[in-house]
mmCIF file of the C-alpha atoms, coordinates in Angstrom:
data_MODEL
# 
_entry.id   MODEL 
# 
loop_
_atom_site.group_PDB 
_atom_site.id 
_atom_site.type_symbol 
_atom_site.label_atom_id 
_atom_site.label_alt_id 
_atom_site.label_comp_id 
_atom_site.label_asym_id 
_atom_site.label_entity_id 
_atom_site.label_seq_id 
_atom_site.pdbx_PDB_ins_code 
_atom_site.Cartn_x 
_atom_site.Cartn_y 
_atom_site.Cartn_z 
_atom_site.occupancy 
_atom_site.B_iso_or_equiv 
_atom_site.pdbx_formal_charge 
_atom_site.auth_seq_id 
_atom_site.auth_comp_id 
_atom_site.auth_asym_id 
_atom_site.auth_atom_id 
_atom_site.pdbx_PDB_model_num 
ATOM 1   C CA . UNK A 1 1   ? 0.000   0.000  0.000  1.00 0.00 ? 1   UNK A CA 1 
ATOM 2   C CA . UNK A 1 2   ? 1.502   3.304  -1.016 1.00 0.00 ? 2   UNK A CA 1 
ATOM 3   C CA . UNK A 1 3   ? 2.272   6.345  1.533  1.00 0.00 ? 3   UNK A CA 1 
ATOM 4   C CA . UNK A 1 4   ? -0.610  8.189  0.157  1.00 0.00 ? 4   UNK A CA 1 
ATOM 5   C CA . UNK A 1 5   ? -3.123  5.571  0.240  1.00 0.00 ? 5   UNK A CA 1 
ATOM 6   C CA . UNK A 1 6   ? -1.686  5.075  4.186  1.00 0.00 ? 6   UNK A CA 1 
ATOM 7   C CA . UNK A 1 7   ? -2.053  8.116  5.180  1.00 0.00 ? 7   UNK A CA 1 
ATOM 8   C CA . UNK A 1 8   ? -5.729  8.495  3.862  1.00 0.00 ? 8   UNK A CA 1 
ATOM 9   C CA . UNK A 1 9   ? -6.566  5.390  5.834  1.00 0.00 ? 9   UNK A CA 1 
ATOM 10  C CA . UNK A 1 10  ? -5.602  6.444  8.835  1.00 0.00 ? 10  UNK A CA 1 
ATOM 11  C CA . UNK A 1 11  ? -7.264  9.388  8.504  1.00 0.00 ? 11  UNK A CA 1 
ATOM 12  C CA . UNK A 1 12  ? -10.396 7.803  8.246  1.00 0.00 ? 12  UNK A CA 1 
ATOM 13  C CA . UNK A 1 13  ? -10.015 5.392  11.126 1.00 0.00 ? 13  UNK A CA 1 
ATOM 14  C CA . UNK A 1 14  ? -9.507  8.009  13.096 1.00 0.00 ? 14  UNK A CA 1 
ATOM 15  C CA . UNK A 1 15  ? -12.428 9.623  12.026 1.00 0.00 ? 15  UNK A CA 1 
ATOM 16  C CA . UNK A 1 16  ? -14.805 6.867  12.236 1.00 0.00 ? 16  UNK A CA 1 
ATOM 17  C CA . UNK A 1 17  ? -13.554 6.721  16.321 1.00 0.00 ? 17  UNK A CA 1 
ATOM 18  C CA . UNK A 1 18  ? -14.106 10.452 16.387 1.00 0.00 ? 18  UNK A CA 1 
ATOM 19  C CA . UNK A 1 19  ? -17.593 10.383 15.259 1.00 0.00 ? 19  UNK A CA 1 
ATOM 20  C CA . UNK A 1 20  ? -18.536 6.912  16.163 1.00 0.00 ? 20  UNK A CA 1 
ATOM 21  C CA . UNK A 1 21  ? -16.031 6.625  19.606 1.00 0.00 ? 21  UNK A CA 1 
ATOM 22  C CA . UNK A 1 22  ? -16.407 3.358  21.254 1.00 0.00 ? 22  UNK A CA 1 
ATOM 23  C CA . UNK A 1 23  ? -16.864 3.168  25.088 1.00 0.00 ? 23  UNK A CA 1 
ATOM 24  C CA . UNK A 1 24  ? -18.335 6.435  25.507 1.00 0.00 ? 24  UNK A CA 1 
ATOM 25  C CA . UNK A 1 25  ? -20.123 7.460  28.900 1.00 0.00 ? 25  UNK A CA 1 
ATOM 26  C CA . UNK A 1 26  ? -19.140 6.957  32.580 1.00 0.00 ? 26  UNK A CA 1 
ATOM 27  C CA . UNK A 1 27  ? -19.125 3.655  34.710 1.00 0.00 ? 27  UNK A CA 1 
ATOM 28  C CA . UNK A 1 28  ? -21.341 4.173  37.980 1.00 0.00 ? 28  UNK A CA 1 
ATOM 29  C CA . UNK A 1 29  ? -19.431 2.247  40.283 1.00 0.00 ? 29  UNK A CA 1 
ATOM 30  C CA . UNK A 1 30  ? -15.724 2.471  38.792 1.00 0.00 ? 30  UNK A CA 1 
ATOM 31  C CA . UNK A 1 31  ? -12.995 1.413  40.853 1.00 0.00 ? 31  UNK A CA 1 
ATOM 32  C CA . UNK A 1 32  ? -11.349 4.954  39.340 1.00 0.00 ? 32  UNK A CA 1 
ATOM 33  C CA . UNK A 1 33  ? -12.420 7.532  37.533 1.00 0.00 ? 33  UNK A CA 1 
ATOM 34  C CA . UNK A 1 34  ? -9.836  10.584 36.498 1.00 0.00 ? 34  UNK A CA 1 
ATOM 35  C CA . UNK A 1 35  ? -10.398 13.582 35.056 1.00 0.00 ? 35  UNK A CA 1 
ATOM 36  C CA . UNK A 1 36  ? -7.652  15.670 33.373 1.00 0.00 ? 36  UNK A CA 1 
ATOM 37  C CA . UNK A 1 37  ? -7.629  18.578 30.367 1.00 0.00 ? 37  UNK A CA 1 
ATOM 38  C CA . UNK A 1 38  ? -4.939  20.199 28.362 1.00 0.00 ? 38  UNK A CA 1 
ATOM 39  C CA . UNK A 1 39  ? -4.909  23.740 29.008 1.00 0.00 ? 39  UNK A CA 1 
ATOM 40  C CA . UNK A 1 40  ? -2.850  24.685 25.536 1.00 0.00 ? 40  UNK A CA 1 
ATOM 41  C CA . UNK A 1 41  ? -5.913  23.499 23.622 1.00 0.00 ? 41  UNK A CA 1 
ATOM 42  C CA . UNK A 1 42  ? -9.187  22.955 26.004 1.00 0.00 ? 42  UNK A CA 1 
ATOM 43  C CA . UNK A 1 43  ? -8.852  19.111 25.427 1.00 0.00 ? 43  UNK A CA 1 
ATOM 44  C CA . UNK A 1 44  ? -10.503 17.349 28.484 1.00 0.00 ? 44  UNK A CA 1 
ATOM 45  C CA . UNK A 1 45  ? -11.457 13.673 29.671 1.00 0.00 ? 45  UNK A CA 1 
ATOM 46  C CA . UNK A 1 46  ? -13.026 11.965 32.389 1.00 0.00 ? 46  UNK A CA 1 
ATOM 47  C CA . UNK A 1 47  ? -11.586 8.076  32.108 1.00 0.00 ? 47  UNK A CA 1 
ATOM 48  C CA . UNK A 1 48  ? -13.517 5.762  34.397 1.00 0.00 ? 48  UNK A CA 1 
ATOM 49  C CA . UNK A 1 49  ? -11.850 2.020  34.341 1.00 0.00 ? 49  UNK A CA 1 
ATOM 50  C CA . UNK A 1 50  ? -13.789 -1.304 36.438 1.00 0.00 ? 50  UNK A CA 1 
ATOM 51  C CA . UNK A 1 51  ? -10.848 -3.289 37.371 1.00 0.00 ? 51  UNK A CA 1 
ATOM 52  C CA . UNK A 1 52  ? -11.504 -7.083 39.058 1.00 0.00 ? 52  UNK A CA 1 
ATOM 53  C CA . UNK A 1 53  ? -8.326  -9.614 39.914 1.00 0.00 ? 53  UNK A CA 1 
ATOM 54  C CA . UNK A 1 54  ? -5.670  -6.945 38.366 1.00 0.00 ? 54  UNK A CA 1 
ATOM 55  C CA . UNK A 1 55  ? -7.579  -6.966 34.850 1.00 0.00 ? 55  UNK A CA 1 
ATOM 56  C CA . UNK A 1 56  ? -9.348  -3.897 33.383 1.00 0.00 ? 56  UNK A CA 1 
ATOM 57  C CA . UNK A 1 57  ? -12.764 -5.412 32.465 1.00 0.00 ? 57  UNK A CA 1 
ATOM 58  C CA . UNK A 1 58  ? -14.390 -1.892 31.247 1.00 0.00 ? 58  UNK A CA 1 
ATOM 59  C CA . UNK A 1 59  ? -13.224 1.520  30.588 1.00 0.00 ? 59  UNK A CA 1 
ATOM 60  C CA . UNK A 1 60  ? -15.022 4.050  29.165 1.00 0.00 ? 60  UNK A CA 1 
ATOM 61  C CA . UNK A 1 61  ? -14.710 7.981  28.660 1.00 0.00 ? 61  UNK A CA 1 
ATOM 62  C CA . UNK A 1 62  ? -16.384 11.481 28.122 1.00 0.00 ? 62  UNK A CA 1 
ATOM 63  C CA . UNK A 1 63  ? -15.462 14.722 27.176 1.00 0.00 ? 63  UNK A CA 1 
ATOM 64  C CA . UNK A 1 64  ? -14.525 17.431 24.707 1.00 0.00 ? 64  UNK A CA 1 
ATOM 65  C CA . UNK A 1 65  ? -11.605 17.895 22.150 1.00 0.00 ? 65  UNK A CA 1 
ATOM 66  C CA . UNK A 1 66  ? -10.067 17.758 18.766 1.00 0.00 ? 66  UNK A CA 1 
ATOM 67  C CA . UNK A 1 67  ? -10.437 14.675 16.798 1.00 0.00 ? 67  UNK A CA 1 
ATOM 68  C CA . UNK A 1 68  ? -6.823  13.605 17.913 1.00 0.00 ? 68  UNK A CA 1 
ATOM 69  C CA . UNK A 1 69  ? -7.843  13.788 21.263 1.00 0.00 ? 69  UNK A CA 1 
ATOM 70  C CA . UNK A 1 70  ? -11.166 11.887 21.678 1.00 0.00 ? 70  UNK A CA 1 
ATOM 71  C CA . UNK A 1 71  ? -10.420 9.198  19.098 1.00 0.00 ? 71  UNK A CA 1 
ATOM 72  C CA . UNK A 1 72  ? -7.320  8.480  20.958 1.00 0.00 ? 72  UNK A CA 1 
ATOM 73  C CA . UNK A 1 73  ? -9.186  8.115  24.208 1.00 0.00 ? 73  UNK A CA 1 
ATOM 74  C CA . UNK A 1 74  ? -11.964 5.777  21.944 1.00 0.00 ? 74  UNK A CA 1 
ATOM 75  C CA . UNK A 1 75  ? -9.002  3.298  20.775 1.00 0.00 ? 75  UNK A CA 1 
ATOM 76  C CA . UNK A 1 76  ? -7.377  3.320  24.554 1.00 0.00 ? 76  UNK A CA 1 
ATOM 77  C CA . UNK A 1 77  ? -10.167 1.809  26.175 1.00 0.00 ? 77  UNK A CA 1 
ATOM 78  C CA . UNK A 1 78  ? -10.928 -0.241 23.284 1.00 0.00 ? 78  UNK A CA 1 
ATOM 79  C CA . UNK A 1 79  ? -7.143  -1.622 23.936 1.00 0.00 ? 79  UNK A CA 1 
ATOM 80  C CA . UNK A 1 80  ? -6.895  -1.842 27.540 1.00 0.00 ? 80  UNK A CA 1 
ATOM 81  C CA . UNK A 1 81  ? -10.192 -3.761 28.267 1.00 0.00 ? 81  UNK A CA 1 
ATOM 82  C CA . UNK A 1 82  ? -9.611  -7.172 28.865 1.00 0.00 ? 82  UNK A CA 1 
ATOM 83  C CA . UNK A 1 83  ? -5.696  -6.455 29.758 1.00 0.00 ? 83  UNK A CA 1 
ATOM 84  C CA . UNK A 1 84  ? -4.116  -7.038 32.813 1.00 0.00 ? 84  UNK A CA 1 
ATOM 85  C CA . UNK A 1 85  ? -2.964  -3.348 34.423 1.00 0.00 ? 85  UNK A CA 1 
ATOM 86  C CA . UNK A 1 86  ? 0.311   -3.909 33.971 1.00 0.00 ? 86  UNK A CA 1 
ATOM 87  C CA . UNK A 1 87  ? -0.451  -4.320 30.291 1.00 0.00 ? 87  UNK A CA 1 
ATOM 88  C CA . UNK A 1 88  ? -2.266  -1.534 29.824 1.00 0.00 ? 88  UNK A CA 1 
ATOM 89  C CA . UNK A 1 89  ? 0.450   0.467  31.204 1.00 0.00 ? 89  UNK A CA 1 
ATOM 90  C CA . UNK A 1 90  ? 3.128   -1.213 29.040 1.00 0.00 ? 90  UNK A CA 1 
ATOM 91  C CA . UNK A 1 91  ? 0.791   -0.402 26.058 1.00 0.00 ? 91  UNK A CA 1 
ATOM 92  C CA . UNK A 1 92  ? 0.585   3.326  27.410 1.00 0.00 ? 92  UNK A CA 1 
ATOM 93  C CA . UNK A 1 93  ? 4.497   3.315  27.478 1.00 0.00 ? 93  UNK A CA 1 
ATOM 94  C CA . UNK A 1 94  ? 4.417   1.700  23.885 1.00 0.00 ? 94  UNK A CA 1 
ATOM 95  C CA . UNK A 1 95  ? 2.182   4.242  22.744 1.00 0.00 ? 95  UNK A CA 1 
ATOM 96  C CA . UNK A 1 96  ? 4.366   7.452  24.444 1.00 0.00 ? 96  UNK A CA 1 
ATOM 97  C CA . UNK A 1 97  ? 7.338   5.782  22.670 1.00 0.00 ? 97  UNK A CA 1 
ATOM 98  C CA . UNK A 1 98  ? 5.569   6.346  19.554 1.00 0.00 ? 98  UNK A CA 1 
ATOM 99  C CA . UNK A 1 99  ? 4.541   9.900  19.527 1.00 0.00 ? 99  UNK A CA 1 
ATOM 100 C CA . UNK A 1 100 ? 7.888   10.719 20.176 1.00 0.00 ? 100 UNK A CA 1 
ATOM 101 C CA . UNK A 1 101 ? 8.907   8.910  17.044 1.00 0.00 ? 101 UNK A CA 1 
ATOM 102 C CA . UNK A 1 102 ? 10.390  5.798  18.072 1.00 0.00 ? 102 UNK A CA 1 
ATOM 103 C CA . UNK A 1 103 ? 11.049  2.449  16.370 1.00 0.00 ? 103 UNK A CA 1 
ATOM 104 C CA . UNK A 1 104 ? 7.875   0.197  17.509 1.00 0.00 ? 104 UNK A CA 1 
ATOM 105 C CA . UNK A 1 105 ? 8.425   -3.471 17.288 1.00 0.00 ? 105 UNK A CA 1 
ATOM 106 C CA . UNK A 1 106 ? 6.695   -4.446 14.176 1.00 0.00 ? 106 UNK A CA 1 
ATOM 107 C CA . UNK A 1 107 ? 5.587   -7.589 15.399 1.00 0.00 ? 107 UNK A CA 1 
ATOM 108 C CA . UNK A 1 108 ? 3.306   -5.875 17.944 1.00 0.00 ? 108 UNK A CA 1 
ATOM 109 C CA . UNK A 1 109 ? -0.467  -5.371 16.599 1.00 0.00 ? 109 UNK A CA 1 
ATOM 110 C CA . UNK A 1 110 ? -1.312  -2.227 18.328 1.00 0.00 ? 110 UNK A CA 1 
ATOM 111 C CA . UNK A 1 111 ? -4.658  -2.220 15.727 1.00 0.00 ? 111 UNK A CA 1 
ATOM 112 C CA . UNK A 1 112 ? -6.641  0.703  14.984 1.00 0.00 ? 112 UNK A CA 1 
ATOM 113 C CA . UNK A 1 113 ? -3.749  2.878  17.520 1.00 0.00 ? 113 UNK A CA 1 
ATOM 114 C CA . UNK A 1 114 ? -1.457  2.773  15.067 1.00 0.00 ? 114 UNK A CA 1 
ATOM 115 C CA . UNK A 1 115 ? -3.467  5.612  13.071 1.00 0.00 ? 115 UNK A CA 1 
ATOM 116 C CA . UNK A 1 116 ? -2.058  7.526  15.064 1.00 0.00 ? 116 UNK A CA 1 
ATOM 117 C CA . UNK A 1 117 ? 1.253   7.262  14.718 1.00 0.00 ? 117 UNK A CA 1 
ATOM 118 C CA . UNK A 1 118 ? 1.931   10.042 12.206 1.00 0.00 ? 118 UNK A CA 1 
ATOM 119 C CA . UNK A 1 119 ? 0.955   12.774 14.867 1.00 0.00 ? 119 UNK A CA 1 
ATOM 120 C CA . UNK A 1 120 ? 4.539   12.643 15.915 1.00 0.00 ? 120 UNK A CA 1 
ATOM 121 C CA . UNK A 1 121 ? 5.137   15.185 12.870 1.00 0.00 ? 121 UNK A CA 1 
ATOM 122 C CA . UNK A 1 122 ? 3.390   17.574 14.890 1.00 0.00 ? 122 UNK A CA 1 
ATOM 123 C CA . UNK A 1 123 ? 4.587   18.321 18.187 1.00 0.00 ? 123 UNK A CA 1 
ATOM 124 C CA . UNK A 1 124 ? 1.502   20.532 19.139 1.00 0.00 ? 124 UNK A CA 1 
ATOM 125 C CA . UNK A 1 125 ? -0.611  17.292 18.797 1.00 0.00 ? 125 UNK A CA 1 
ATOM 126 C CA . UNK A 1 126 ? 1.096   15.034 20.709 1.00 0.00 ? 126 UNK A CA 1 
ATOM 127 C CA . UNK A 1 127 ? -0.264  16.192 23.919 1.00 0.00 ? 127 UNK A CA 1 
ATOM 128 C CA . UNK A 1 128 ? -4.011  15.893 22.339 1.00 0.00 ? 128 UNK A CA 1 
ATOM 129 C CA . UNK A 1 129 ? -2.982  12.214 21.780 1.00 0.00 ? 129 UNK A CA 1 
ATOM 130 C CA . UNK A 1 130 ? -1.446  10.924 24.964 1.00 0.00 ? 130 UNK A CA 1 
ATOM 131 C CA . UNK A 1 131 ? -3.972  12.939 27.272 1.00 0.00 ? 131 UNK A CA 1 
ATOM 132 C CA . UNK A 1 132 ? -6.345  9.672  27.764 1.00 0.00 ? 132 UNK A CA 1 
ATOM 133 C CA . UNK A 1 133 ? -3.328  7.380  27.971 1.00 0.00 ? 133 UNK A CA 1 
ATOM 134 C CA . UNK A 1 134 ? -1.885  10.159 30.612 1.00 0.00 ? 134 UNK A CA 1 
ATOM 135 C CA . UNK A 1 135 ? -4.825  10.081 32.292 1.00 0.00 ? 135 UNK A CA 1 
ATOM 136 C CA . UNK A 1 136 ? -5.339  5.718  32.381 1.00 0.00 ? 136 UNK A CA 1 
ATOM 137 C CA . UNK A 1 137 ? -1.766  6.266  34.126 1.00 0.00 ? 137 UNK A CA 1 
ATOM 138 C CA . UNK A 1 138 ? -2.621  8.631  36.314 1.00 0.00 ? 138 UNK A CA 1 
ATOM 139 C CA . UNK A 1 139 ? -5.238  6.746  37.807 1.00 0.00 ? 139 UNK A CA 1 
ATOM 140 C CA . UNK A 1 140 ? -3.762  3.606  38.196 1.00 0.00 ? 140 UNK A CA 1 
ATOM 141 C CA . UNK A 1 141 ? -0.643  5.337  40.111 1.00 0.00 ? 141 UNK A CA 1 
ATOM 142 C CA . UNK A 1 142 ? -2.937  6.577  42.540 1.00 0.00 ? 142 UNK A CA 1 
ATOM 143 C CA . UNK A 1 143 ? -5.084  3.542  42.878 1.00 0.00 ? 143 UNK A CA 1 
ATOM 144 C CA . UNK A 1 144 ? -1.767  1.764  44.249 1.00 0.00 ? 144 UNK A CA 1 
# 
């Protein structure tokens, strides 16, 4: 598949999680629920996760931003649910590495988050992308 054709992809899945974002709402009796913004842009998320026996077994999300931001946060809890918290955080780390432009193993299917990958080329938009990821780490520091 060329560049081009890429690049228009991803664009669209990040679209369709923009205007169709999965996990959407707030979980009543969450074991966490966080709530953080980015004050350069007036991005904001509250990230609610249901954790039983160490595994995240919902997460969902609410709140207002660019298309980076809330399709990001739609793909993170799509990812995390059904991980173990320690692999949700390794996937947060994964994903970090990536917006700063770094080598991902290319074994590792990181599915529909891998849209996102060419936001790296703009540094402005890197904090729209990691604020739900920030925000999943966040919680689970101060749930320990």
């Amino acid at each position: 598949m060329s560049f081009k054709n890429l690049d228009t992809l991803y664009r669209q899945v990040i679209m369709d999680h923009y205007k169709n974002p999965r996990n959407k709402g707030v979980i009543e009796d969450s074991d966490l629920s966080i709530n953080m913004n980015n004050p350069t842009c007036g991005d904001r998320i509250q990230l609610s996760l249901k954790i039983e026996d160490g595994i995240v077994v919902d997460a969902k999300h609410e709140g207002e931003g660019c298309s980076i931001s809330m399709s990001s946060a739609s793909m993170m809890t799509q990812a995390i649910i059904g991980k173990k918290v320690e692999e949700a955080l390794e996937l947060a780390k994964i994903f970090s590495e990536m917006m700063l432009g770094k080598e991902i193993d290319s074994d590792l299917d990181l599915g529909d988050i891998e849209a996102l990958s060419g936001v790296c080329k703009f540094p402005a938009r890197i904090k729209c992308a990691t604020l739900a990821w920030k925000a999943m780490e966040k919680g689970i520091r101060e749930a320990k």
